[in-house]
N, C-alpha and C positions, 0 to 999 in steps of 0.2 A: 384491662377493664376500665381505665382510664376516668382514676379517680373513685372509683366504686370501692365498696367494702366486701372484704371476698374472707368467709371462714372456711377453715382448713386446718386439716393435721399435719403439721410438718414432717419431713422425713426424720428417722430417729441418728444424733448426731451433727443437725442443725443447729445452729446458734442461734435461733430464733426465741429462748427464754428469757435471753439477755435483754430483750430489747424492754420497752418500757410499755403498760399498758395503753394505747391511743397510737403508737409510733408509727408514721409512716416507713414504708419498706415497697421494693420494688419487687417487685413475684413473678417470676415465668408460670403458666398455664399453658394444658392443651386448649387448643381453639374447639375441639369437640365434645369436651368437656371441662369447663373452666374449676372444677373441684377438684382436681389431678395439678394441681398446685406446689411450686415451691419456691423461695428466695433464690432472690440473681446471686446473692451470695455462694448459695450451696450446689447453685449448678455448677458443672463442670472442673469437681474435683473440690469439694468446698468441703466443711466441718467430718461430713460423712466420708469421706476419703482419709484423711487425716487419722481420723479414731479406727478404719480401717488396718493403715497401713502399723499403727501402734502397736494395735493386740496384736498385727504377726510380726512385728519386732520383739513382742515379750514373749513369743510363744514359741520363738527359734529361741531365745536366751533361756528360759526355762528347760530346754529340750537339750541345748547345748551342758547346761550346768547337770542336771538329768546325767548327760554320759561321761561326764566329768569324776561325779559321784559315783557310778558304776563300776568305771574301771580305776578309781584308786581302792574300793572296797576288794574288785579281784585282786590286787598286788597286794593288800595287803594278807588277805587269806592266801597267797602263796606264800608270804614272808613264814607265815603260823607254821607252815605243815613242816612236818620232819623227815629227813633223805632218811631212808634206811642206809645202815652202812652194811655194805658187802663186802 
């Protein structure tokens, strides 16, 4: 938009809060819609990617720890039970 002031809502997981109010920033837009807006920053794997790949890092650790907890709770309710003797 060259040098224009362009409002917009940035995508969620941009770093766009950070900046300071007045701060210049450079922004990709559609040419057929210039409101479809976002930081060169965050194109092409940028803050939104990041906080992506986070939650599904904590969300296999959780799932792992999950089955962690499962099967030591089964061993130990095998350790509890009692053999009949025959």
């Amino acid at each position: 938009m060259d040098g224009r002031t362009v409002v917009a809502d940035l995508p969620a997981g941009s770093g766009g809060g950070k900046q300071h109010v007045g701060a210049e920033l450079t922004v990709r837009y559609e040419a057929d819609d210039p409101r479809v807006a976002a930081r060169e920053e965050d194109v092409d794997g940028g803050g939104a990617a990041v906080f992506t790949v986070l939650s599904a890092l904590g969300a296999v650790f959780f799932l792992v720890l999950s089955g962690i907890a499962a099967g030591a709770r089964r061993r130990k309710g095998r350790k509890g039970r009692v053999q009949p003797v025959t």
